[in-house]
LUMTI-559796 format. One record per residue (C-alpha): residue number from 1; x, y negated, z negated; residue in one letter. Coordinates in nm, 4 decimals, decimal comma, padded with zeros to 6 digits, always signed. Layout:
LUMTI-559796
<site num="NUM" u="X" v="Y" w="Z" residu="a"/>
...
END
This chain:
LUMTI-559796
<site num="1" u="+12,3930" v="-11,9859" w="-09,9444" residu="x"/>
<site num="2" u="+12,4161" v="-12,0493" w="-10,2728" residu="x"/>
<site num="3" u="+12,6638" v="-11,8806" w="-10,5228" residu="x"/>
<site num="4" u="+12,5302" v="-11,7804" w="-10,9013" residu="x"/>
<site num="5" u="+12,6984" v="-11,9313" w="-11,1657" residu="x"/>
<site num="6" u="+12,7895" v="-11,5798" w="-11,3034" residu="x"/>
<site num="7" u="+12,9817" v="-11,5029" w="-10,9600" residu="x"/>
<site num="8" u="+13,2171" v="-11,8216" w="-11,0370" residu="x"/>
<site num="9" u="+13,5047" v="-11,6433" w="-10,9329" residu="x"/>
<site num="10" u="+13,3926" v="-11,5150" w="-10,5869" residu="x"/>
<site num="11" u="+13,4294" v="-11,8706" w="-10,5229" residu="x"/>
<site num="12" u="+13,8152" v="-12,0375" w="-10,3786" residu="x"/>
<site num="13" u="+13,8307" v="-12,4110" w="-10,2975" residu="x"/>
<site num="14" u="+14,1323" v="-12,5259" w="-10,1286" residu="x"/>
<site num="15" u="+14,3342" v="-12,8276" w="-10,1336" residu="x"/>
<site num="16" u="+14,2690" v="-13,1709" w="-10,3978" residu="x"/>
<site num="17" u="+13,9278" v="-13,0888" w="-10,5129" residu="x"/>
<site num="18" u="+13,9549" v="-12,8842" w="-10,8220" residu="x"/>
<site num="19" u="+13,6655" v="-12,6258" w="-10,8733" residu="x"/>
<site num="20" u="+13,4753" v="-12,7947" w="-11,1438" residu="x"/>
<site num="21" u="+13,4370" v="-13,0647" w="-10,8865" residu="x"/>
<site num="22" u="+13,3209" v="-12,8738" w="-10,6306" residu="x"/>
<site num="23" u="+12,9596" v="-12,8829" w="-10,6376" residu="x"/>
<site num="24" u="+12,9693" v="-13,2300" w="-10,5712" residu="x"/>
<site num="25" u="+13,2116" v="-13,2448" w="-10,3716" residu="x"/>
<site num="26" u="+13,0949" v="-13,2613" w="-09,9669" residu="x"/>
<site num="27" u="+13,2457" v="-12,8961" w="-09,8834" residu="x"/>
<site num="28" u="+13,2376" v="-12,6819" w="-09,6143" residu="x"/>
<site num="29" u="+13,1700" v="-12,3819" w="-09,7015" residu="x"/>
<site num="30" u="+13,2745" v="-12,0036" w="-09,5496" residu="x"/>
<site num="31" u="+13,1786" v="-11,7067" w="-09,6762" residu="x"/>
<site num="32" u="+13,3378" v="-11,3796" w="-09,5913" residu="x"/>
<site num="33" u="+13,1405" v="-11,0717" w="-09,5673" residu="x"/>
<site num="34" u="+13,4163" v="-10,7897" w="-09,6373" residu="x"/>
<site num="35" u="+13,4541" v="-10,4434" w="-09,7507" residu="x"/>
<site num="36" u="+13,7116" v="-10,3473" w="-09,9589" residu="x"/>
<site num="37" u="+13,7341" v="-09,9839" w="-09,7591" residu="x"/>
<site num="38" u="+13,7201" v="-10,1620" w="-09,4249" residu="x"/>
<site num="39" u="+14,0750" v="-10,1995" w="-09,2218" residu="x"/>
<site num="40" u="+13,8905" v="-10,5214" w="-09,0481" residu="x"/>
<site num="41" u="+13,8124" v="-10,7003" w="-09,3845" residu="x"/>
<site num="42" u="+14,1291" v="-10,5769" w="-09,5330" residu="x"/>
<site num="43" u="+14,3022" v="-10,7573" w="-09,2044" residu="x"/>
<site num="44" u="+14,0964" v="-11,0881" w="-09,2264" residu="x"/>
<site num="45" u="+14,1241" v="-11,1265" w="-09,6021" residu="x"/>
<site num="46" u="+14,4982" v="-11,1160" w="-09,5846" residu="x"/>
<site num="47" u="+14,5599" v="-11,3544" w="-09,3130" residu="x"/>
<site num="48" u="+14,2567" v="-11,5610" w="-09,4999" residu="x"/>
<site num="49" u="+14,4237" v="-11,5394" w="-09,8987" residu="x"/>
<site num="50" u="+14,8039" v="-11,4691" w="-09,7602" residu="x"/>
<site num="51" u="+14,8543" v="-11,7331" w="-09,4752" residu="x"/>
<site num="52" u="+14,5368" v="-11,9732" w="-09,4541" residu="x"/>
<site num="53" u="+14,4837" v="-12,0819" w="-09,8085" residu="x"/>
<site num="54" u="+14,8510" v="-12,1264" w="-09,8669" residu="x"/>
<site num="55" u="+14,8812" v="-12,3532" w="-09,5333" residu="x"/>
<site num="56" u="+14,5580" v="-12,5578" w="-09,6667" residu="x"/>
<site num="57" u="+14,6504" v="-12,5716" w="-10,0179" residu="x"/>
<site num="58" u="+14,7817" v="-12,9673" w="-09,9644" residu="x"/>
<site num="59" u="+14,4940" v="-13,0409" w="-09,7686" residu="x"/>
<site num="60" u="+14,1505" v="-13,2618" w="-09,8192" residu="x"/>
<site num="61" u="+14,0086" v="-13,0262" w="-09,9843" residu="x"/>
<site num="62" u="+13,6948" v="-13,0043" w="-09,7951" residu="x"/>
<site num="63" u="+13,7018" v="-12,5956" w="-09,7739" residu="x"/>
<site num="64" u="+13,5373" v="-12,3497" w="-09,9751" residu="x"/>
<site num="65" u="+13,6023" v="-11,9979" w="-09,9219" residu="x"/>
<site num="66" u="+13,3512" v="-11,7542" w="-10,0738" residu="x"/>
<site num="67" u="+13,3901" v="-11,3500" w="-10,1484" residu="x"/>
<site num="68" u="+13,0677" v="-11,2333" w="-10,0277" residu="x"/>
<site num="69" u="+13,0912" v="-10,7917" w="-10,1065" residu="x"/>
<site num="70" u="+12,9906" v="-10,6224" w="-09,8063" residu="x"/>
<site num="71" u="+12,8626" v="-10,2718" w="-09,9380" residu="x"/>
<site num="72" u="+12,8983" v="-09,9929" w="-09,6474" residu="x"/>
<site num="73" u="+12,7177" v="-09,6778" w="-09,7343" residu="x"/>
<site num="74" u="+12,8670" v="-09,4671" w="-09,5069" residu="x"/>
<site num="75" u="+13,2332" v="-09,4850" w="-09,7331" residu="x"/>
<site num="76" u="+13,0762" v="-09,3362" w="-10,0419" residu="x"/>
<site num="77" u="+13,3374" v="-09,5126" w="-10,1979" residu="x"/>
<site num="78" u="+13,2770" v="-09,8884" w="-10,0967" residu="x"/>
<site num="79" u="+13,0511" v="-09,8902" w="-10,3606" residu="x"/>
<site num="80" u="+13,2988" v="-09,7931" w="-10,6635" residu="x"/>
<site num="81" u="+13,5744" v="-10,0280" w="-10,4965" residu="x"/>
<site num="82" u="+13,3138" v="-10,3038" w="-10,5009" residu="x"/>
<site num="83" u="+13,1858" v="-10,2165" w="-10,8694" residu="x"/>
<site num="84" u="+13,5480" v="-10,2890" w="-10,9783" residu="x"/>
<site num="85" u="+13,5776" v="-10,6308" w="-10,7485" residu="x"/>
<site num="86" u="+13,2710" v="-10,7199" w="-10,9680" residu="x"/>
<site num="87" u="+13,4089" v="-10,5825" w="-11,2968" residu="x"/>
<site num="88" u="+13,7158" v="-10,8148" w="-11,2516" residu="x"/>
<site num="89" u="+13,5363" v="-11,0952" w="-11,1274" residu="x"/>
<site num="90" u="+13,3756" v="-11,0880" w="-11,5408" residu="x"/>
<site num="91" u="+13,6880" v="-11,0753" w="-11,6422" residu="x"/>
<site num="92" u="+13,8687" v="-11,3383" w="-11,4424" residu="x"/>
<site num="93" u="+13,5711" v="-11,5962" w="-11,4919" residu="x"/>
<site num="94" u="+13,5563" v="-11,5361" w="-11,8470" residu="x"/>
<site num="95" u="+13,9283" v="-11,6257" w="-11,8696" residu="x"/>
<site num="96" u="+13,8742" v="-11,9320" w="-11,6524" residu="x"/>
<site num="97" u="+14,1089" v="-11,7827" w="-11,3980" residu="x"/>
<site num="98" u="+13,9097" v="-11,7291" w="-11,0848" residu="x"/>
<site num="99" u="+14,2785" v="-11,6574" w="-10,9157" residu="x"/>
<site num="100" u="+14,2596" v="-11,3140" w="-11,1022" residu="x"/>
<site num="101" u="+13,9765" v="-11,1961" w="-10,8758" residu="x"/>
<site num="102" u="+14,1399" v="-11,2951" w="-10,5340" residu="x"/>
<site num="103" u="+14,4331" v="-11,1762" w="-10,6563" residu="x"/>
<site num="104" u="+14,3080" v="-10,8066" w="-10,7254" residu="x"/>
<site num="105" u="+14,1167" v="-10,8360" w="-10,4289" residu="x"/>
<site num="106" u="+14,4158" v="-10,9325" w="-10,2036" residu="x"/>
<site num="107" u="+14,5881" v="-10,5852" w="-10,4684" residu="x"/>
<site num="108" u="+14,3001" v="-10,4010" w="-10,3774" residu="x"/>
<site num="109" u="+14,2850" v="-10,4647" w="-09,9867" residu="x"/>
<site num="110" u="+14,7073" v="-10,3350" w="-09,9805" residu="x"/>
<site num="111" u="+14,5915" v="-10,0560" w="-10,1233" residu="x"/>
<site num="112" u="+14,2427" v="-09,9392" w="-09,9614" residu="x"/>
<site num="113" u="+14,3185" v="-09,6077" w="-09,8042" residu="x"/>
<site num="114" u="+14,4090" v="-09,4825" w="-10,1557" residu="x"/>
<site num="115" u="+14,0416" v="-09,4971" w="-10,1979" residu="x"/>
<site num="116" u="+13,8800" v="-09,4393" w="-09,8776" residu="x"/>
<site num="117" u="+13,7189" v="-09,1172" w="-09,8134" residu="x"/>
<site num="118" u="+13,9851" v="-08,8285" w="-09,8134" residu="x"/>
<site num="119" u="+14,1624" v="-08,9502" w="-10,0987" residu="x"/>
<site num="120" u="+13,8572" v="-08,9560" w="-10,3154" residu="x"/>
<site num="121" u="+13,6345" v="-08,6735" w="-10,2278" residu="x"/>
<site num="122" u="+13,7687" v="-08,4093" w="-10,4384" residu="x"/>
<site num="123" u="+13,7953" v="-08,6444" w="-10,8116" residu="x"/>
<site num="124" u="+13,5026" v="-08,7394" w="-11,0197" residu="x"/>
<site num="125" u="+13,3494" v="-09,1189" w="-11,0075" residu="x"/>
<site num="126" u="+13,4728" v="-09,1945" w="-11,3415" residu="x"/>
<site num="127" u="+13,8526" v="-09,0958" w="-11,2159" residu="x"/>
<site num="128" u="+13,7946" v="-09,3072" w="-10,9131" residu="x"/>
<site num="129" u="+13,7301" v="-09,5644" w="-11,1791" residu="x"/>
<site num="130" u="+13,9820" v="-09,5118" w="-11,3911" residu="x"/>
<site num="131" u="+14,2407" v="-09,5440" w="-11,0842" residu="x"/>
<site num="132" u="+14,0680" v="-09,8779" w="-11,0063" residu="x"/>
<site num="133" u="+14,0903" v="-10,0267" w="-11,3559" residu="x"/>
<site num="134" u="+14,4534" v="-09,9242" w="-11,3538" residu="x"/>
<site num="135" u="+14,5086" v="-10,1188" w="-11,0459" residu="x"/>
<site num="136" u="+14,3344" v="-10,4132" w="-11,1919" residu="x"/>
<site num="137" u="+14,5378" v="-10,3856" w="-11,4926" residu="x"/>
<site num="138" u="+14,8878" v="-10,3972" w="-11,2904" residu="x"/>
<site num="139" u="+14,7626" v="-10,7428" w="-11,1155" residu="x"/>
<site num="140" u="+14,7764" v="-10,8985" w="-11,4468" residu="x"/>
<site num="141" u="+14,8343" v="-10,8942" w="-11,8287" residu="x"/>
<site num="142" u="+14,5089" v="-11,0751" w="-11,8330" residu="x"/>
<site num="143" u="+14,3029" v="-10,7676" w="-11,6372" residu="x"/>
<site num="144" u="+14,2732" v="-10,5515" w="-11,9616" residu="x"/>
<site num="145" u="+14,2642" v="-10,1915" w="-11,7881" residu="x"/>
<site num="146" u="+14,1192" v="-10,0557" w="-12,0790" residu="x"/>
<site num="147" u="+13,7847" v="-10,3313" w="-12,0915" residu="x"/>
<site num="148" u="+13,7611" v="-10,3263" w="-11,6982" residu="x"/>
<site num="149" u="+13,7212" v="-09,9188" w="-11,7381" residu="x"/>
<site num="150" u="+13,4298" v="-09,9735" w="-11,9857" residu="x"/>
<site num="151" u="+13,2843" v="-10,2128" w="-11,7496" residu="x"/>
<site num="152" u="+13,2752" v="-09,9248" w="-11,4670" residu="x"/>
<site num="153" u="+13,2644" v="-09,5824" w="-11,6595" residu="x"/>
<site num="154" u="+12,9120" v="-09,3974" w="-11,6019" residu="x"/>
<site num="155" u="+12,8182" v="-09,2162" w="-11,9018" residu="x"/>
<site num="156" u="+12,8247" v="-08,7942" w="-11,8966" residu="x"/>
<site num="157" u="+12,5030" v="-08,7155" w="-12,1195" residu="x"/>
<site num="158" u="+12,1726" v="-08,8659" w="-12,1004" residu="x"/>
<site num="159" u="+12,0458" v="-09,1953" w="-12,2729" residu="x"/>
<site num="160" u="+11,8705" v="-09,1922" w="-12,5947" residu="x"/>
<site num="161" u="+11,5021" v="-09,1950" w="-12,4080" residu="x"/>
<site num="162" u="+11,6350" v="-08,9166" w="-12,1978" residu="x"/>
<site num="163" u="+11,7280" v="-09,1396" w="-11,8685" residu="x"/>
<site num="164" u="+11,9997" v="-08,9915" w="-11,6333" residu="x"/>
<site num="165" u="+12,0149" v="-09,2772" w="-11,3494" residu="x"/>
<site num="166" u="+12,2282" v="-09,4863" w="-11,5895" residu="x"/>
<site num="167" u="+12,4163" v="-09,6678" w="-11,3884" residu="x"/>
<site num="168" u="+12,7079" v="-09,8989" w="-11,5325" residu="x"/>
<site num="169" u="+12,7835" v="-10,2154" w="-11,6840" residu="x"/>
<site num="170" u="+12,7755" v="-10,3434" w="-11,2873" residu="x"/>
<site num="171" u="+12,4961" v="-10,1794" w="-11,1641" residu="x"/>
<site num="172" u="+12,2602" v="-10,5023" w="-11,1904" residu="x"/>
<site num="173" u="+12,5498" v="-10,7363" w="-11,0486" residu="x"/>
<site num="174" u="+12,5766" v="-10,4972" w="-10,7768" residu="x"/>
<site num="175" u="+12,2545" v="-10,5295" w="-10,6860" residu="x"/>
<site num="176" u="+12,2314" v="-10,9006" w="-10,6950" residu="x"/>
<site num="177" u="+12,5072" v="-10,9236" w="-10,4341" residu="x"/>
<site num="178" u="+12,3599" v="-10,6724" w="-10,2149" residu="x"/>
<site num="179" u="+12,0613" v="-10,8462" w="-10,2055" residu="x"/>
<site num="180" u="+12,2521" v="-11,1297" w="-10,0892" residu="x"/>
<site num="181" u="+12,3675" v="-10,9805" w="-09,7557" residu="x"/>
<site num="182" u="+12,0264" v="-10,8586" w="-09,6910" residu="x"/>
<site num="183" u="+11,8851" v="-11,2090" w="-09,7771" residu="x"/>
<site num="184" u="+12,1368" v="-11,2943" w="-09,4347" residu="x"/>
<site num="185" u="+12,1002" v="-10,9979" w="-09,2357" residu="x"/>
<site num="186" u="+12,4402" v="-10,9424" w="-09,2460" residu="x"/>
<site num="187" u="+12,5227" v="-10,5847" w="-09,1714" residu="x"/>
<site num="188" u="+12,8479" v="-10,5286" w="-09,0715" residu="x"/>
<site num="189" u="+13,2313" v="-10,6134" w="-09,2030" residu="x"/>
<site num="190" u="+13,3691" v="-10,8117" w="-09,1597" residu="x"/>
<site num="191" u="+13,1150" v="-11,1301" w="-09,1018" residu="x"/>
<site num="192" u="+13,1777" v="-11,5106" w="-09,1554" residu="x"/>
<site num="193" u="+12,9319" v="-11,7468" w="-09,1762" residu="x"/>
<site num="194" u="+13,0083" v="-12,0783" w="-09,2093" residu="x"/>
<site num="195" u="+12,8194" v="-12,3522" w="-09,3674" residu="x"/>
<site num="196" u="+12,5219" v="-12,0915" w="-09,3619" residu="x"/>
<site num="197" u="+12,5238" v="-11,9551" w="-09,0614" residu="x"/>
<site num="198" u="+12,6839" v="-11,6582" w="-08,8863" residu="x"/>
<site num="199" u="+13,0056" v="-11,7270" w="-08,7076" residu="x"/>
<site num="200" u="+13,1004" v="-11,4598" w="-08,4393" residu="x"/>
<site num="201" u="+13,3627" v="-11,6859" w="-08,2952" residu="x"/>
<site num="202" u="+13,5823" v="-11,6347" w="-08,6075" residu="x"/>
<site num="203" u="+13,7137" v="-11,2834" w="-08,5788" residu="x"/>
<site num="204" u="+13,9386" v="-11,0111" w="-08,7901" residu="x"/>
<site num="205" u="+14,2503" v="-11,0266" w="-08,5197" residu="x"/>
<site num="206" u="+14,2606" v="-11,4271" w="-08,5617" residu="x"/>
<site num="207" u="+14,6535" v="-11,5111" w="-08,7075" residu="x"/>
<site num="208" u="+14,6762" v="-11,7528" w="-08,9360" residu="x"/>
<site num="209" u="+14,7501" v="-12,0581" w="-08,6637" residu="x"/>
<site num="210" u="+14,4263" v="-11,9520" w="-08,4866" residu="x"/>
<site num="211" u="+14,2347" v="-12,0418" w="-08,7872" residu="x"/>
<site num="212" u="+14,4008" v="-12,3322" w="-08,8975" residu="x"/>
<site num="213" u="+14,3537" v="-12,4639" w="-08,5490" residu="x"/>
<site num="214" u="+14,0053" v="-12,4043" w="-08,5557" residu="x"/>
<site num="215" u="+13,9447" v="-12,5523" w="-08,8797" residu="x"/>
<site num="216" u="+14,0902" v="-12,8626" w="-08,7885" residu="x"/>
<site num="217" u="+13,8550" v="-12,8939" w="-08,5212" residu="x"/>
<site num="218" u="+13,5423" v="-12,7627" w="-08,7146" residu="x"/>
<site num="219" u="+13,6399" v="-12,8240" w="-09,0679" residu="x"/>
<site num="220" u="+13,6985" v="-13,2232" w="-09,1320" residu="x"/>
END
């Protein structure tokens, strides 16, 4: 599927091929369907950004790896994790360093039961936010804490014509990804489809030497 220009950074291609080449480049492509609050995701993206992108980095470059935010509903909370994934994916395509987003993703992931549900049910959304944006800011110098905050913070008083379903600075991003899941039928976390379509094969419990094993056979 394809990836919007203003979601640059969700994208991660691996080995020669820079990322300004990639669109014509002949890439495989494999998008990963994760939640930031689920253990599964948090287990595949690791072994995916810590083990199988390192291993690959001196390769063809004929892999793509794309961030594909898997909303789950039942964790209020996936949707203020994801908000920030999407506030720092502005901020790391705007600086031309689509690293920054993996990297507070991979940040993020470590730290995911710091915002699942017990350990957010009793502060407000804009402290949930707040906690977020700090994170962000620790990844890098680059993440300004302060601007990624603005990006998420829901206003406390109505809007001038009176509106109270404000939303944030996200809100419309947010939706655009979602879409994009339903567009696939994806439904659960983690899911990896490759080249377009669903992969079940590929699974959260694979090591690093499972994958690179089966990308050699289905990636070249």
């Amino acid at each position: 599927m394809a990836l919007a220009p203003k979601f640059a950074a969700h994208r991660l291609v691996v080995g020669e091929i820079s990322a300004a080449a990639a669109p014509a480049a002949p890439l495989h492509t494999i998008e990963l369907f994760l939640d930031y609050v689920c253990p599964f995701s948090a287990k595949l993206f690791q072994t995916v950004y810590g083990g199988v992108v390192p291993a690959l980095r001196s390769g063809s470059g004929r892999v793509q790896f794309i961030f594909r935010h898997q909303v789950q509903p039942w964790h209020p909370s996936s949707t203020l994790v994801h908000e920030a994934g999407l506030a720092v994916q502005r901020a790391a395509a705007a600086a031309g360093q689509p690293a920054l987003f993996w990297d507070f993703s991979a940040a993020l992931f470590r730290e995911q039961k710091a915002y699942m549900d017990v350990n957010v049910v009793n502060e407000g959304r804009n402290a949930t936010y707040r906690r977020l944006a700090t994170l962000a800011g620790s990844v890098s110098a680059q993440l300004d804490a302060a601007a990624i905050y603005k990006e998420l913070e829901v206003a406390g008083t109505p809007g001038a014509d009176g509106s109270v379903n404000t939303g944030n600075a996200v809100t419309n991003d947010l939706k655009l990804v979602i879409k994009a899941g339903r567009l696939v039928g994806v439904h659960v976390s983690p899911t990896v489809l490759v080249d377009g379509l669903v992969n079940n094969e590929i699974s959260s419990s694979w090591t690093t030497e499972q994958w690179l094993e089966w990308l050699e056979k289905n990636a070249v």
